[in-house]
C-alpha positions in Angstrom: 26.8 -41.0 16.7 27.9 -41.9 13.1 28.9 -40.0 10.7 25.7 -39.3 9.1 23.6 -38.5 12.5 26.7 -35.9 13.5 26.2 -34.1 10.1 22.5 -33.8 10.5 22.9 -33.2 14.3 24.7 -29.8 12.6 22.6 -29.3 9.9 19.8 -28.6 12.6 22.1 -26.8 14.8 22.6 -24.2 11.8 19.0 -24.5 10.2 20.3 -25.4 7.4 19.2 -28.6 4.5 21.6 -31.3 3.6 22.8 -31.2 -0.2 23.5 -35.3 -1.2 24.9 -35.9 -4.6 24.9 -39.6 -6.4 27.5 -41.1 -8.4 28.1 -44.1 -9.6 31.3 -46.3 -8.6 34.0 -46.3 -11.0 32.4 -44.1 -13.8 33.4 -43.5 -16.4 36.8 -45.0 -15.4 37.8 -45.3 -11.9 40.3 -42.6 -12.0 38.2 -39.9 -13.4 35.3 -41.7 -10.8 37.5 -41.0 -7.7 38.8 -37.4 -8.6 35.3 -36.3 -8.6 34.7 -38.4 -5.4 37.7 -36.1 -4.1 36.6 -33.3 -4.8 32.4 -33.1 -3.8 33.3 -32.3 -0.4 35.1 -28.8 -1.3 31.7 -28.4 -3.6 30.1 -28.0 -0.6 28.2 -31.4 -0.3 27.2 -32.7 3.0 26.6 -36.6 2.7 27.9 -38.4 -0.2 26.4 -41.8 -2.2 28.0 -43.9 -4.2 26.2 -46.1 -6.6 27.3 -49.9 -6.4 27.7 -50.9 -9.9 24.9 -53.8 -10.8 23.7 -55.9 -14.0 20.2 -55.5 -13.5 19.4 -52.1 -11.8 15.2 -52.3 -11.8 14.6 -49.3 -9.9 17.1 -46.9 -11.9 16.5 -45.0 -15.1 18.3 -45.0 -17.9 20.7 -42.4 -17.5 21.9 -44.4 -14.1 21.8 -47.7 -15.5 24.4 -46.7 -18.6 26.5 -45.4 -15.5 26.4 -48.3 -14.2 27.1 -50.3 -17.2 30.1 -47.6 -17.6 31.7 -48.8 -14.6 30.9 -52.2 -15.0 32.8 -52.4 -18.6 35.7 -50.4 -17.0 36.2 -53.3 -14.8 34.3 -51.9 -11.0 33.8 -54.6 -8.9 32.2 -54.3 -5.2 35.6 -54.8 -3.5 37.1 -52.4 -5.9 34.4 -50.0 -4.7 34.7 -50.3 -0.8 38.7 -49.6 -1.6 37.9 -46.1 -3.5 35.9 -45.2 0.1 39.2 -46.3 1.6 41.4 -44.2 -0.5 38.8 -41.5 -0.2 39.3 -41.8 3.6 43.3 -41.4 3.9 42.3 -37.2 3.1 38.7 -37.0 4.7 37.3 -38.4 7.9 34.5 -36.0 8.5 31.9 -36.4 4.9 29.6 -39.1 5.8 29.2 -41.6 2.3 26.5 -44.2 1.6 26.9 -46.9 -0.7 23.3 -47.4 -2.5 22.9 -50.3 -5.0 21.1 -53.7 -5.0 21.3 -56.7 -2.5 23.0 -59.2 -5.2 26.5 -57.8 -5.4 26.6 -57.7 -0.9 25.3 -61.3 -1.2 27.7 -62.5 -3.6 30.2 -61.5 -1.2 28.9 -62.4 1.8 27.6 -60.3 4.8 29.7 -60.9 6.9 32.6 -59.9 4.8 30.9 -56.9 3.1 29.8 -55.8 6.7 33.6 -56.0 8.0 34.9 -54.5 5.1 32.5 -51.5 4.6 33.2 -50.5 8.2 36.8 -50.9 7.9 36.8 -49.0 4.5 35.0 -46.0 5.8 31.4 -46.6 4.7 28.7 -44.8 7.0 25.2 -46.6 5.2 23.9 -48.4 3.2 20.6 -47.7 0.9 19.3 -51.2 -0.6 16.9 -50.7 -2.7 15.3 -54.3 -3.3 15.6 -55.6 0.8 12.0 -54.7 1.9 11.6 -54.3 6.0 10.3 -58.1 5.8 14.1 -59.2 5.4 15.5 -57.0 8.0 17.5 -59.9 9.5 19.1 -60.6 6.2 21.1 -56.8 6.0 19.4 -54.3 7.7 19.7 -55.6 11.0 23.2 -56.7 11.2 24.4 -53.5 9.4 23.1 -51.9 12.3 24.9 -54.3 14.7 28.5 -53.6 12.5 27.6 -49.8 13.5 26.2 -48.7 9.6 23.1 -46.6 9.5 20.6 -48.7 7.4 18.6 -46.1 4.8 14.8 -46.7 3.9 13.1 -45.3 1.1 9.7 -43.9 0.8 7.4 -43.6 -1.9 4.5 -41.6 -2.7 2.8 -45.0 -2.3 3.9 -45.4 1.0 0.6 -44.9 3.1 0.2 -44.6 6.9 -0.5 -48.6 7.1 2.8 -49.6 5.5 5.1 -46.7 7.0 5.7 -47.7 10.4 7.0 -51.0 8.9 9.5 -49.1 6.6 10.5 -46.5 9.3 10.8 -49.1 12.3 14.8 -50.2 11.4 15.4 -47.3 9.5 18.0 -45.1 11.1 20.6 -41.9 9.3 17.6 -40.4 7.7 15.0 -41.3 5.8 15.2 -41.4 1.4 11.6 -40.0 0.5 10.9 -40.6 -3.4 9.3 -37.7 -4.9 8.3 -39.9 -7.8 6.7 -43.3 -8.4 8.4 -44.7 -10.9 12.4 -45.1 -12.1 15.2 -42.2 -11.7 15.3 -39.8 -13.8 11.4 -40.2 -15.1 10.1 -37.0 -14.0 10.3 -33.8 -11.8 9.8 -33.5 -8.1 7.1 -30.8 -7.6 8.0 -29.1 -4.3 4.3 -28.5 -3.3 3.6 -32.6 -3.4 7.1 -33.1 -1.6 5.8 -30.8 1.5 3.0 -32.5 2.8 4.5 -36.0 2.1 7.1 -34.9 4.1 5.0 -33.6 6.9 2.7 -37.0 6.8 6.4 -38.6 7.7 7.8 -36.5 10.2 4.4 -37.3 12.1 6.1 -41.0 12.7 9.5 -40.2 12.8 12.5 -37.8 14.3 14.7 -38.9 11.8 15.6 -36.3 8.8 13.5 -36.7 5.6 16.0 -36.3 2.3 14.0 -35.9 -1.2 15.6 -37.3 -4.7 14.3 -38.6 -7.6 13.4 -35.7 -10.6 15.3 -32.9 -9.1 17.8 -31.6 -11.8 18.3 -27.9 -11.0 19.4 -25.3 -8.4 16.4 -23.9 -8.6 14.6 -27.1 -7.9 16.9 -28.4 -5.0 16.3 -25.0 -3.0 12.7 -25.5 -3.7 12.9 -29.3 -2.3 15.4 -28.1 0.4 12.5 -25.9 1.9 10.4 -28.5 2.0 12.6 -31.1 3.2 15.9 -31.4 4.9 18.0 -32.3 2.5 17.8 -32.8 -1.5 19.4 -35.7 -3.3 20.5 -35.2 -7.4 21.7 -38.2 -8.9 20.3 -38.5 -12.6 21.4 -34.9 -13.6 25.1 -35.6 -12.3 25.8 -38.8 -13.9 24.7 -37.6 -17.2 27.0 -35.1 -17.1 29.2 -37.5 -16.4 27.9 -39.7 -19.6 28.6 -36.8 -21.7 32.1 -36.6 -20.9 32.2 -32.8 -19.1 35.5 -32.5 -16.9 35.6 -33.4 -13.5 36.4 -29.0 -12.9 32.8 -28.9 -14.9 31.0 -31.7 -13.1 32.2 -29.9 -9.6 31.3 -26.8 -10.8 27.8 -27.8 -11.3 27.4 -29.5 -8.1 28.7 -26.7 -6.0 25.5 -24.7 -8.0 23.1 -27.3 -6.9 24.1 -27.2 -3.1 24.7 -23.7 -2.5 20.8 -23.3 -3.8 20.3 -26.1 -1.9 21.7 -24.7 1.3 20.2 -21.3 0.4 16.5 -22.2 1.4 
């Protein structure tokens, strides 16, 4: 089992949701970036992602794509990020992280490298935002092969013809988007999320985690009831944007999963 499927294996095993947090690689500096990285586990998180810093970040809002523009202008680079995971991993071997981003940045690379190199780092999954299940030889598949769970998304648009397509490679848990639309556009309304969620777990064993418009405790316990696990991204790195200390950043995520945890 990886690192992700031994979490959730627990997370059952106590009836409990998983909390996941988002932040971007490197922002606002890559000091400040990994400090917080250090210190979401002791905030109670379960499963950590880390944004990949990209140029042209199409599915992101704006909130996300300034943190990633952050990063990029205090000099993150892919490699750079797959060595914070590293660092991260000399003091914790137990808090499963994902990297989610875009395909460009793992092709400029090369697969094989980023493959051998994310596994070696520490990396758990991946979460590729623009590789639909048609190209599931180009990453999906040999992610799975190099022992990394490979993380779908979801959409309120996917219907009952196209799910089985998304879910058939998909392994960790599945990324349900409570939102069509970018990041940060609007709020997750619990009562949509539960039947979604239901229509999903129909076709699948695996967990179903809700993100996308979720910005307060009060809204991850609601999510966390109707899902198992809820993912803030947005909320975090604007905090971040606004320059609060990493005590205060912590602070607020350690709000968001004990609400979460709470449902």
């Amino acid at each position: 089992m990886t690192r992700i499927e031994r979490t959730f294996a627990r997370l059952r095993d106590e009836e409990r949701s998983a909390f996941i947090p988002f932040v971007m690689a490197g922002d606002p500096d890559p000091e400040t970036a990994f400090a917080i990285l250090e210190g979401l586990p002791a905030a109670g998180v379960d499963v950590i992602e880390i944004g990949m810093p990209f140029t042209d970040p199409m599915a992101d809002g704006p909130a996300i794509q300034k943190a990633g523009a952050r990063a990029l202008a205090a000099g993150q680079t892919l490699r750079k990020t797959l060595d914070m995971v590293r660092r991260f991993r000399e003091r914790n071997d137990t808090t499963p992280i994902v990297l989610m981003g875009y395909y460009n940045p793992i092709y400029s690379m090369g697969v094989a490298t980023f493959l051998r190199e994310a596994a070696a780092s520490g990396i758990d999954g991946l979460i590729v935002v623009d590789l639909p299940p048609e190209e599931d030889e180009e990453l999906c598949l040999p992610a799975r092969e190099a022992g990394l769970n490979f993380i779908r998304l979801a959409t309120p648009t996917t219907d009952d013809r196209r799910l089985p397509a998304v879910l058939r490679n998909t392994s960790g848990f599945v990324y349900y988007v409570s939102i069509t639309g970018i990041t940060g556009a609007a709020a997750a309304d619990a009562a949509q999320v539960a039947p979604e969620v239901a229509r999903i777990k129909r076709q699948t064993d695996l967990p179903i985690c809700v993100g996308f418009g979720i910005r307060s405790p009060e809204a991850a316990r609601a999510i966390a009831r109707a899902a198992d696990g809820a993912v803030v991204g947005s909320a975090i790195v604007e905090r971040i944007g606004r320059g609060e200390s990493v005590a205060e950043i912590l602070a607020y995520v350690k709000d968001l999963a004990d609400a979460a945890h709470s449902a």
